[in-house]
C-alpha positions in Angstrom: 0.0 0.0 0.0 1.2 3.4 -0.7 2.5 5.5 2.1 -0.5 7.5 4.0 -1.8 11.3 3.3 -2.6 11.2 6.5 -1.4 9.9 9.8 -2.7 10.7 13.3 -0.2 9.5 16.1 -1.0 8.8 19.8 -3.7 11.4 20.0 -5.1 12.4 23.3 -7.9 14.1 24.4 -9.5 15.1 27.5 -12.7 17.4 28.5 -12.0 18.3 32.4 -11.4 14.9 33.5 -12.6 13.0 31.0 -10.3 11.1 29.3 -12.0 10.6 25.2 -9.3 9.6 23.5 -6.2 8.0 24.5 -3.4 7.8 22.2 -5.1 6.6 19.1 -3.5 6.1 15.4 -4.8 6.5 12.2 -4.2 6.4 8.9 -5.8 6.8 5.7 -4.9 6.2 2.0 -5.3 8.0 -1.3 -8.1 6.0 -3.5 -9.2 4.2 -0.1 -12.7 4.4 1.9 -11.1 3.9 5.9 -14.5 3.0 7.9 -14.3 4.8 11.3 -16.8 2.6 13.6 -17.5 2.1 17.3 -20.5 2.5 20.1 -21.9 5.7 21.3 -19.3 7.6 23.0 -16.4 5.8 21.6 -14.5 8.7 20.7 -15.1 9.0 17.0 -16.4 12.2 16.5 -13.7 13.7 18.7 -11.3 12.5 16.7 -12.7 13.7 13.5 -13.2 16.9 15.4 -9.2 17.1 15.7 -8.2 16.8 12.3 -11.4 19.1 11.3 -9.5 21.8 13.8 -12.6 22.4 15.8 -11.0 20.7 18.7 -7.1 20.5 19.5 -5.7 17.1 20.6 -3.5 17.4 24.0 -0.9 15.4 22.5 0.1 13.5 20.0 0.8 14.7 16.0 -1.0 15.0 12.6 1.1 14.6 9.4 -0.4 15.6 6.0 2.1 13.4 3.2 4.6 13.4 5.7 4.6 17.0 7.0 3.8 17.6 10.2 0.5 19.9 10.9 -1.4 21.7 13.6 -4.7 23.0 13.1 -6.0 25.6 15.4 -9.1 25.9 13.5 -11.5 24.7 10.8 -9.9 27.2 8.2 -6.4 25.6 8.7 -7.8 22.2 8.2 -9.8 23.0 4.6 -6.2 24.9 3.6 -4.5 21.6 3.8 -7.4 19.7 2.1 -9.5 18.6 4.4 -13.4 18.6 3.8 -16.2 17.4 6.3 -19.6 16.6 5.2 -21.0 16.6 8.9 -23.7 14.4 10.1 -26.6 17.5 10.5 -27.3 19.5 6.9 -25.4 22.8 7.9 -27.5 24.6 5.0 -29.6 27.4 5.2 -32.6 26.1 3.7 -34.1 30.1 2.2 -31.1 30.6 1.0 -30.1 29.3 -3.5 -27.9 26.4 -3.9 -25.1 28.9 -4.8 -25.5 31.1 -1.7 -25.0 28.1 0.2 -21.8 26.7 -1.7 -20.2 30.0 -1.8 -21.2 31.4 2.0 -18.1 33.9 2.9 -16.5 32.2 0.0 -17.8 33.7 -3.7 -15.9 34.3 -6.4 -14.9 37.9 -6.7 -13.7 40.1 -9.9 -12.6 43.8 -9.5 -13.4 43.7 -5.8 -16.9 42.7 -6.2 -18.9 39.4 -5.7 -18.9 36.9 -9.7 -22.2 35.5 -9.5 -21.8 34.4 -13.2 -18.4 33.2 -12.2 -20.0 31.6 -9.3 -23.1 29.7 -10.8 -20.9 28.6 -13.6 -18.9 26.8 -11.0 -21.6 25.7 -9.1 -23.0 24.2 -11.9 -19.6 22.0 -12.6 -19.7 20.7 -9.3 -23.3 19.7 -9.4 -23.4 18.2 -12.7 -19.8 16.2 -11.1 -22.4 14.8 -8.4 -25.1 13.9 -10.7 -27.3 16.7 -9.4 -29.1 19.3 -12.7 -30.5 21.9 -10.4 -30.4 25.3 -11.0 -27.8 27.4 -8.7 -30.7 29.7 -7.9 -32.7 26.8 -6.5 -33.9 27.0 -2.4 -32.4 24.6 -0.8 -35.8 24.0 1.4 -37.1 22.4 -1.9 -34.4 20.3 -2.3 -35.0 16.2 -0.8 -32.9 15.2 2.0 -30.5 13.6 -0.7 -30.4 16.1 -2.6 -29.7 18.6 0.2 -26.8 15.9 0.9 -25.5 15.9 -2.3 -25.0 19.6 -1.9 -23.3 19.6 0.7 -20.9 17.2 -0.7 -20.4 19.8 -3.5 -19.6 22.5 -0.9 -16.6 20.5 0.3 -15.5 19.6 -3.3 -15.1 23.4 -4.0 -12.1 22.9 -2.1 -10.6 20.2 -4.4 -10.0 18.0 -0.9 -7.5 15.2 -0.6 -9.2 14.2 2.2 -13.0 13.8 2.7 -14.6 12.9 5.8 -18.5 11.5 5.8 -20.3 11.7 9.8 -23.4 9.2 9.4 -24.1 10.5 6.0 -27.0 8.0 4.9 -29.1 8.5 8.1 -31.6 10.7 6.7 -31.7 9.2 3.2 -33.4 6.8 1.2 -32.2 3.8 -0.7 -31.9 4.7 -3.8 -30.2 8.4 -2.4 -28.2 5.9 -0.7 -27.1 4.4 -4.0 -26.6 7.8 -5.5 -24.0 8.4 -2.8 -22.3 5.7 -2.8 -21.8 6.2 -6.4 -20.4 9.9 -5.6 -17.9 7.8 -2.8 -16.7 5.7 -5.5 -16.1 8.3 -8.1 -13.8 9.9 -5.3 -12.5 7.5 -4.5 -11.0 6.7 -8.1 -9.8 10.2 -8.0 -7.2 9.2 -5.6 -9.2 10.9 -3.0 -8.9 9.3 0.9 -12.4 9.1 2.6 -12.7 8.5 6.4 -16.3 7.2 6.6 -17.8 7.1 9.9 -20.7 4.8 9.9 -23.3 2.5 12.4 -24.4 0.8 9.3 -22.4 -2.5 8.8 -24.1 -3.5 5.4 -22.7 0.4 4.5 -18.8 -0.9 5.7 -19.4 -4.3 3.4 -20.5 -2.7 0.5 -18.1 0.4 0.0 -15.1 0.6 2.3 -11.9 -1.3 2.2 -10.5 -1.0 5.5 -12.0 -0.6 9.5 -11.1 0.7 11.9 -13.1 0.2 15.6 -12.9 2.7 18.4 -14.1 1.3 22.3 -13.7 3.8 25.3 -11.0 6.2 23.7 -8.6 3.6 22.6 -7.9 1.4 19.3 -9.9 -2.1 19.5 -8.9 -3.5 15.7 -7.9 -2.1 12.4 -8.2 -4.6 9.8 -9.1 -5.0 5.8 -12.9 -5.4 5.1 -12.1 -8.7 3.5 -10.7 -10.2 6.5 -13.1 -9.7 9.1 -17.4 -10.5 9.8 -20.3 -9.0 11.3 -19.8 -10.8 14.3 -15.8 -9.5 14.3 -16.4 -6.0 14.3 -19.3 -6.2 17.0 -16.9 -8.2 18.9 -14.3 -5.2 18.8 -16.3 -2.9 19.5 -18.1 -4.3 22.7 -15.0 -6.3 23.8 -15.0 -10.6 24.3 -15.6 -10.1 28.0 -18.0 -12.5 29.7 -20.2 -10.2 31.1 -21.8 -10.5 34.4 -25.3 -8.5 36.3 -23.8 -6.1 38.6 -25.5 -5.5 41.8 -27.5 -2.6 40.4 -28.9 -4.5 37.2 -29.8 -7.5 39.3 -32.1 -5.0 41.0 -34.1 -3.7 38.2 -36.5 -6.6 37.8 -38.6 -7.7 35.2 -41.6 -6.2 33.4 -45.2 -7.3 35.1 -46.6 -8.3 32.1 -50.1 -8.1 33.9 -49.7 -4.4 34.6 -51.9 -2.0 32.6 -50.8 -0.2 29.2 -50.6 3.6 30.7 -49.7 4.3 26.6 -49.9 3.0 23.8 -48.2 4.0 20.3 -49.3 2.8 17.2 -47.5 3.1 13.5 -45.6 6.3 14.5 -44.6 7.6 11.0 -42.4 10.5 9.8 -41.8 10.1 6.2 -37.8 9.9 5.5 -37.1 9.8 9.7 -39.5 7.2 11.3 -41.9 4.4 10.3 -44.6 2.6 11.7 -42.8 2.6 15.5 -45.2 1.0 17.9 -45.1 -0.1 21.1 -46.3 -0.2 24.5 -45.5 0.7 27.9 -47.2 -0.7 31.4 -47.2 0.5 34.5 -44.1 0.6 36.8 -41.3 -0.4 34.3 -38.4 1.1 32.5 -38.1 0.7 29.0 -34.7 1.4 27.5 -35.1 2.6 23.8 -31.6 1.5 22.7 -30.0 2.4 19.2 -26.8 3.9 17.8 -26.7 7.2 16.8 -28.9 7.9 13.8 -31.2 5.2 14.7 -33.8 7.3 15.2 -34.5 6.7 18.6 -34.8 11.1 19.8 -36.8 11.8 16.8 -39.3 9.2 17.4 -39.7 10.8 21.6 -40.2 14.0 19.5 -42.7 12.7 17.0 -44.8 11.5 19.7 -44.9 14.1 22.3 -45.9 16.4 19.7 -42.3 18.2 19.6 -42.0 17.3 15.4 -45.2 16.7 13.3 -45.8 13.0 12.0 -47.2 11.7 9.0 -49.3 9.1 10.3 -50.0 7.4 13.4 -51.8 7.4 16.8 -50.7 7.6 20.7 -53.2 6.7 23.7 -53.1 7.4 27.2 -54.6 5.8 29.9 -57.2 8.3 31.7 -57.6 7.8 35.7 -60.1 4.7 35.0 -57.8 2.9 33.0 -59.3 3.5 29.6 -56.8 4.3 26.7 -58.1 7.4 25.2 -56.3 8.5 21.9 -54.2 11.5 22.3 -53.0 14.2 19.6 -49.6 14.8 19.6 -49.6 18.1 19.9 -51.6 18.3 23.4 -49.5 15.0 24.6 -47.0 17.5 26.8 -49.1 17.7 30.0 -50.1 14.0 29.1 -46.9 12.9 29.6 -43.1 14.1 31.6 -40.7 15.1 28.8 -37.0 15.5 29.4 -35.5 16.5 25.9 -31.7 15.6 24.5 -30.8 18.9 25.3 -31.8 20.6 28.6 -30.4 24.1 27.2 -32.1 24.5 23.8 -35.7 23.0 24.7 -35.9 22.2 28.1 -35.4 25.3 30.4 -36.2 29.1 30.1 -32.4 30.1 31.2 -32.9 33.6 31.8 -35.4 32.5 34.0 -34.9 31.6 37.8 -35.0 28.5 39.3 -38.6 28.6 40.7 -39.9 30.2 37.7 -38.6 26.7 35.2 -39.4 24.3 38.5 -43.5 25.7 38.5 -43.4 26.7 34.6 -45.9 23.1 33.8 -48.0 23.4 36.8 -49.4 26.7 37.3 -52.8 25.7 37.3 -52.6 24.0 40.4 -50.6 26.6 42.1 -53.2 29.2 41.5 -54.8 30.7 44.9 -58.2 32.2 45.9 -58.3 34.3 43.0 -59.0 32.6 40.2 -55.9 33.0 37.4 -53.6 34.8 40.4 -50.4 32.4 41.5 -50.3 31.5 45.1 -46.5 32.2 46.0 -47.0 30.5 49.0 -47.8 27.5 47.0 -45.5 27.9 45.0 -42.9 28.1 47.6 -44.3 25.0 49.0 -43.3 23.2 46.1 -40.2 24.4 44.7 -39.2 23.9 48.5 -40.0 20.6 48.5 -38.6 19.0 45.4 -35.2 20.8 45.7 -35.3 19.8 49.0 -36.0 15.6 47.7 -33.8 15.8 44.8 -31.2 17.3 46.4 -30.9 20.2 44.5 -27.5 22.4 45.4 -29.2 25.9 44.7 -28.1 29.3 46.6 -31.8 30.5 45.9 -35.0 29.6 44.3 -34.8 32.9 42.6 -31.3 32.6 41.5 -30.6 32.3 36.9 -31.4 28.7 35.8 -28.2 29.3 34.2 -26.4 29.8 36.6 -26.6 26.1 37.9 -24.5 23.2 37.5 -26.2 20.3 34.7 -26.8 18.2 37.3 -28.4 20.6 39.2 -30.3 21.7 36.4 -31.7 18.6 35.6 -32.6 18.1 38.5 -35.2 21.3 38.5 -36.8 19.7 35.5 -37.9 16.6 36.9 -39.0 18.2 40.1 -40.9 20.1 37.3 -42.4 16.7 36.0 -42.8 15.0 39.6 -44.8 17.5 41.0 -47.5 16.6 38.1 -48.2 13.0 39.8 -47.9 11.8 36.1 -47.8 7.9 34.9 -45.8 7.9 31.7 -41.9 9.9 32.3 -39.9 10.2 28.9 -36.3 10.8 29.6 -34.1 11.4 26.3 -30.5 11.4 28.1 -31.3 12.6 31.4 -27.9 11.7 32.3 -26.2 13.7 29.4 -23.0 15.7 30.4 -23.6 14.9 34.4 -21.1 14.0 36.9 -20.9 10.8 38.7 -23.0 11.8 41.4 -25.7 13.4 39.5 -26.0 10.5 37.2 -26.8 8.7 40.5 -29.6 11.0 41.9 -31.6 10.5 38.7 -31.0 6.8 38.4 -32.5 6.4 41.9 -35.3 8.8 40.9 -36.0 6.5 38.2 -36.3 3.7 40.1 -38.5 5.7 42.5 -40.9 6.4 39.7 -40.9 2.5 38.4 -41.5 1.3 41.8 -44.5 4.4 42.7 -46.3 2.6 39.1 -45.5 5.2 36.4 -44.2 3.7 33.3 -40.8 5.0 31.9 -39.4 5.2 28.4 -35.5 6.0 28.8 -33.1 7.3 26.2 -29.4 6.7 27.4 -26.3 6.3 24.8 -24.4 4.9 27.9 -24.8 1.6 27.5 -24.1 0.2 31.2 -26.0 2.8 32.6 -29.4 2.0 30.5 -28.7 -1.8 31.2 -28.8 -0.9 35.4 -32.2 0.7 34.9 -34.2 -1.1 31.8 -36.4 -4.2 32.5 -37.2 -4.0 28.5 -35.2 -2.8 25.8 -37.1 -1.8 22.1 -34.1 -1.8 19.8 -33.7 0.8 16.8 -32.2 1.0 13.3 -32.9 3.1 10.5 -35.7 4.8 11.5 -37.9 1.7 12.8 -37.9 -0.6 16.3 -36.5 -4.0 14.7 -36.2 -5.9 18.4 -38.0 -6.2 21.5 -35.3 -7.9 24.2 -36.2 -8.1 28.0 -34.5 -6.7 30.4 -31.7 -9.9 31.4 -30.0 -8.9 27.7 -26.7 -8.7 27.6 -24.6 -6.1 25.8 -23.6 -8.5 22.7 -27.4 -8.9 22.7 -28.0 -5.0 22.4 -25.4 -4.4 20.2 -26.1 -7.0 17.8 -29.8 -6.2 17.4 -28.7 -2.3 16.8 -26.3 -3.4 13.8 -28.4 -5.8 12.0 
C-alpha cells in the first residue's frame, strides 16, 4: 500500500477529567474508503473533530504526506485539504444552492462578488455529483439527498485530498443511498482518501476497504474489510468479555406483564425519519429505547410528544379509569413528563430563575383564591420541597437557571415533572454531560418512579447505565424498532440487534 496522506499518532484528548481519546492512530490512504466505527461515545467524533480543527488534541501529532501539521481551527484544516460533510445538513434552507456553496466564500472580480463566475462553478460541481439543479434553487425544496448531495459539492469546491463522511445515509433513502455511494466511488478513483464514519455494517461491506473500531478512547482493531465478519467488528467494539449483572442490574427486575398499558403507540410515521414505530408501555417499568446514533430513537420521543409533526400514526393514554383514550400529539406535553436531549435548547427558560422553570408546567394547580392569580406560598411550597428531595445544590430559588450546574439543572426539570403526579416519564439522556453523582440521583429517581407505578421510556447512549435501569429494551435501526429484548439482555445482545 502506498504511504499514508494522513497519519494521526497517539492522539489524546481530554474534557476536564474525561479522558475521550487516549493515544489513538490512524491512517488513511489516497483511492481508499477507511471505515471509522464504534459505540456511542467511543471517541469517534472527537477525533474527526481534531483533524477538522474544531477541537485541538492534547498530545500527539497530525502529518499531512509526511509533513507535520497543527490545526487551530477549521480554516487551517480545509487549507490543507480537508473537507467534512458533517452528520446534520449545515445549510440554510431560504437561502439558492449557490448562496450556500459560496457562503463567505464567492468568487470575486474587481473587488466585487462573480455570481456568473460563481453559478458557472456551481454548476460544474453539481453536474460532477449527478445533481441538474439550477444554482438559484432554495435549498428547502431540495429532498434530503439532494440537500446531501450539496453539501458534498460545498466540500469539493475545495478540491480536498481528504473527505470525511459523519453518518451521511441516516436521513436518506435507498436509492439516495445508491446515489451516494456512487459519488464515494467516483472519489475514490480520484485518488481521494475518505474517512467514513458509519453504524451501518451493510454500509462498511459494501463500500469501504479498510475498518477501523474505536471502544472507550482507545484502538480495539484495524483490519481490511475482507478479512473480518459481522460478528468480528461487533466483537471489537463491545469487547469478548464474559459479562456479568452487577449489583444494580440485578435490582431492576422484570416487566409485570399483567400491569396495565398507561400508553400505547401505534405506527408512529415520519416520512424519510420514522416508520410505523409501535409499542407499549405498562405501568411501573423502564423501558430502555436503545439504538446507535442515527437510529432514530430522539426523533421518534419527539414525534410523539408532539415536539416534530408526523405523518401518520396514533398515541393513547390511559385516563384515571384505565381506559386508553387516543391523544394528539400536539396536546401529549401535560399528558406525559418530557426530558428532551438537550436541557439548554428546549428544556429550560435560562434567563429565568430557578422557581420560575421548576413551577413553569404546573401553574394551574398553584393558582390561589383568585382565580388565574399564582399563590407564591404555593409555590414556595413546592419548589421547596422538590429541591429539597432531589437534592438540588441551589443558593436561591430565585437565583438564573443558568447559573446552575447540569446536574443541578436537571434536577429542576424533573421536580418540574414530579410534582404533576404523572404515569408515563420520557427521559431522552437525562444523564447527558452529568457528573458521577448526579448521574446517580436520577438513576435512583427512576427507580423511584418505576416502583410508585409510572411507566418510563429512557433514552441513554451509555450503555451500562441504560442496562442498570431497563427491564425491556425496544431496539432501533434506520428509523424503525426492529427488536423487543427483556431486560436480562446482555450487551452483545444489544449491540447486535442495533447493527443488524
Amino acid at each position: 500500500m502506498n504511504e499514508a496522506i494522513l497519519q494521526m499518532r497517539q492522539i489524546t484528548k481530554s474534557f476536564s477529567a474525561n479522558k475521550v481519546l487516549r493515544g489513538i492512530d490512524l491512517e488513511a490512504y489516497r483511492g481508499e474508503v477507511l471505515a471509522l466505527i464504534g459505540a456511542n461515545g467511543a471517541g469517534k467524533s472527537t477525533m474527526m473533530n481534531i483533524l477538522c480543527g474544531i477541537y485541538q488534541e492534547d498530545s500527539g501529532e497530525i502529518l499531512i504526506d509526511g509533513t507535520k501539521v497543527k490545526f487551530k481551527n477549521p480554516t487551517e484544516a480545509i487549507d490543507h485539504g480537508i473537507a467534512f460533510v458533517q452528520q446534520e445538513m449545515a445549510l440554510m434552507p431560504t437561502m439558492s444552492i449557490v448562496d450556500n456553496l459560496f457562503l463567505n466564500n464567492f468568487q470575486v472580480k474587481r473587488g466585487l462578488i462573480d455570481y456568473k463566475s460563481s453559478k458557472k462553478k456551481c454548476v460544474e460541481v453539481l453536474k460532477k455529483l449527478g445533481c441538474n439543479y439550477s444554482p438559484d434553487t432554495l435549498v428547502k425544496s431540495l429532498g434530503a439527498g439532494d440537500r446531501q448531495l450539496v453539501q458534498i459539492s460545498r466540500a469539493l469546491l475545495s478540491n480536498p485530498q481528504i473527505i470525511i463522511f459523519d453518518e451521511a445515509t441516516s436521513s436518506l433513502t435507498l436509492p439516495e443511498k445508491e446515489r451516494l455511494f456512487h459519488v464515494i466511488e467516483q472519489l475514490r478513483k480520484e485518488n481521494v482518501a475518505i474517512i467514513y464514519i458509519t453504524h451501518m455494517m451493510d454500509e462498511i461491506f459494501s463500500i469501504c476497504q479498510r475498518v477501523m473500531v474505536l471502544r472507550g478512547g482507545i484502538t480495539a482493531g484495524k483490519e481490511l474489510v475482507s478479512r473480518v465478519t459481522h460478528a468480528d467488528l461487533v466483537k471489537m467494539m463491545i469487547g469478548d468479555k464474559v459479562e456479568e449483572l452487577t449489583g444494580s442490574r440485578q435490582t431492576v427486575g422484570k416487566t409485570d406483564k399483567a400491569a396495565p398499558v398507561v400508553m400505547k403507540v401505534e405506527d408512529i410515521t415520519r416520512k424519510g425519519v420514522v416508520e410505523k414505530v409501535s409499542f407499549d408501555l405498562r405501568e411501573g417499568e423502564v423501558v430502555g429505547l436503545w439504538g446507535l446514533m442515527g437510529a432514530g430513537r430522539t426523533e421518534v420521543v419527539r414525534c410523539i410528544t408532539g415536539l416534530d409533526p408526523i405523518d401518520g400514526g396514533t398515541v393513547s393514554i390511559a385516563d384515571g379509569k384505565g381506559n386508553l383514550k387516543k391523544i394528539p400529539p400536539k396536546k401529549m406535553i401535560g399528558n406525559v413528563a418530557l426530558i428532551t436531549e438537550d436541557r439548554r435548547v428546549d428544556g429550560l427558560a435560562l434567563e429565568m430563575s430557578v422557581k420560575d422553570n421548576m413551577t413553569s408546567a404546573n401553574l394551574r394547580n398553584l393558582t390561589g383564591k383568585i382565580p388565574g392569580f399564582l399563590d407564591k406560598q404555593k409555590e414556595l411550597a413546592v419548589c421547596e420541597k422538590y429541591v429539597k428531595e432531589l437534592e438540588t445544590k441551589v443558593a436561591s430559588l430565585n437565583q438564573p437557571i443558568s447559573t446552575l450546574s447540569g446536574g443541578n439543572q436537571q434536577k429542576v426539570i424533573l421536580g418540574r415533572w414530579l410534582q404533576k403526579d404523572l404515569k408515563v416519564f420520557i427521559l431522552d439522556e437525562p444523564t447527558r454531560g452529568l457528573d458521577i453523582g448526579a448521574k446517580a440521583d436520577v438513576m435512583n429517581v427512576i427507580h423511584d418512579l418505576s416502583k410508585k407505578g409510572a411507566a418510563v421510556l429512557v433514552i441513554m447512549s451509555d450503555i451500562d447505565e441504560l442496562m442498570s435501569v431497563s427491564q425491556r429494551y425496544l431496539v432501533m435501526h434506520n428509523g424503525k424498532i426492529v427488536k423487543e429484548l427483556p431486560g436480562g439482555s446482555s450487551q452483545t445482545d444489544l449491540m447486535a440487534a442495533a447493527l443488524q
